[in-house]
C-alpha positions in Angstrom: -14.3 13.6 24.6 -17.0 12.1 26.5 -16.8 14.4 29.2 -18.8 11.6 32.0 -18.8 14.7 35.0 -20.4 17.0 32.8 -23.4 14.5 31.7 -23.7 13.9 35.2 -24.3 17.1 36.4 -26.8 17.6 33.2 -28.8 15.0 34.1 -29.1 15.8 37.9 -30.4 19.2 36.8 -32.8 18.1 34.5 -30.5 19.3 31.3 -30.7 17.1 27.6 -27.0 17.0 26.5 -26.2 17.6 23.0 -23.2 15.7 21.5 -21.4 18.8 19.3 -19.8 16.7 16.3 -20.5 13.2 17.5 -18.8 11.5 14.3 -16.1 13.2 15.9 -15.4 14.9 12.6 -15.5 11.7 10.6 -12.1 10.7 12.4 -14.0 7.9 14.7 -15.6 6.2 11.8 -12.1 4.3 11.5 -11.6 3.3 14.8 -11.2 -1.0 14.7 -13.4 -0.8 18.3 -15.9 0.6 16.0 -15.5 -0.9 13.2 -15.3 -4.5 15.1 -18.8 -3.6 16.9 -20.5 -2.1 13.2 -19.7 -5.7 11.8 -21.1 -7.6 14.9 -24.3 -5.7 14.2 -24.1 -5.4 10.5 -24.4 -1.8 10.8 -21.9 1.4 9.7 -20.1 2.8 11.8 -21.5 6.1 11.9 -25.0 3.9 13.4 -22.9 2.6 15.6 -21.3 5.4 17.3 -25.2 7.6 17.0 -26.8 4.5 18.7 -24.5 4.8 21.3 -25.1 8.5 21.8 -29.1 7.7 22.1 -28.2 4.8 24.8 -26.7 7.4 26.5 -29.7 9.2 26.6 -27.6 12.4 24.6 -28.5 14.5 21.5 -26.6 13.3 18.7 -27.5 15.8 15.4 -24.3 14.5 12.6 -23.8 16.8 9.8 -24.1 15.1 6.7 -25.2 16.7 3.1 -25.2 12.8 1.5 -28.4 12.0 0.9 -27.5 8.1 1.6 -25.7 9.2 4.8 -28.7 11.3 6.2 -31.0 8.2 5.8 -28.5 6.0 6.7 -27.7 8.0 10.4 -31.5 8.1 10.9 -32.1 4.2 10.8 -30.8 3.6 14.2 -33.7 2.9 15.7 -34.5 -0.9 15.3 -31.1 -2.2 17.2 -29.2 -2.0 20.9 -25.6 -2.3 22.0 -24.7 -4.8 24.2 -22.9 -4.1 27.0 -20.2 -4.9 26.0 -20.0 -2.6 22.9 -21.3 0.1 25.1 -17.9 -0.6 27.5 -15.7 -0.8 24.4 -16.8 2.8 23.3 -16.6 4.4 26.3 -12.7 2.8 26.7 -12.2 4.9 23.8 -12.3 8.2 25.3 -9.1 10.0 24.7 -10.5 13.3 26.7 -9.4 15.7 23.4 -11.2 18.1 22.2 -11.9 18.5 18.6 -12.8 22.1 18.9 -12.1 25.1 21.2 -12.8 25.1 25.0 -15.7 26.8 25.8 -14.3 27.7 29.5 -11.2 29.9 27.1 -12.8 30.2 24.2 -13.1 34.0 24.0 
């Protein structure tokens, strides 16, 4: 849920987004768009999908209690997305939420 209107309005007012769960609970470490663009850059997936979420210019904090995996999300730092892959993500937005609705949530 990449929620585009909501970034916007952050970033006219000056707000940092933070990405809650931007693994997207582990589930889009499987995708083949992901997958395909990991490979290209000889990367994991979970790099892949936090590189994107710094290109965007948004807060991505994954959980992780793996040692291996915490190093592993933090060396994101010496590669870009092309435009492409950056297109190919954003096609993948399915617009469901992984938790509750914070405008019902009560």
């Amino acid at each position: 849920m990449q929620q585009e209107a909501l970034r916007s309005a952050h970033e006219s007012m000056g707000i940092a987004t933070q990405s809650w769960s931007p693994l997207g609970q582990g589930s889009a470490l499987s995708d083949p768009v992901i997958l395909e663009i990991a490979r290209k850059h000889g990367r994991a997936a979970a790099q892949v999908i936090i590189r994107w979420h710094m290109e965007l210019g948004l807060i991505a904090i994954p959980k992780s209690i793996t040692p291996s995996r915490i190093r592993e999300n933090f060396n994101v730092f010496d590669f870009s997305l092309e435009t492409s892959d950056l297109a190919a993500i954003v096609a993948l937005n399915s617009g469901k939420r992984l938790g509750p609705d914070p405008s019902t949530f009560a």
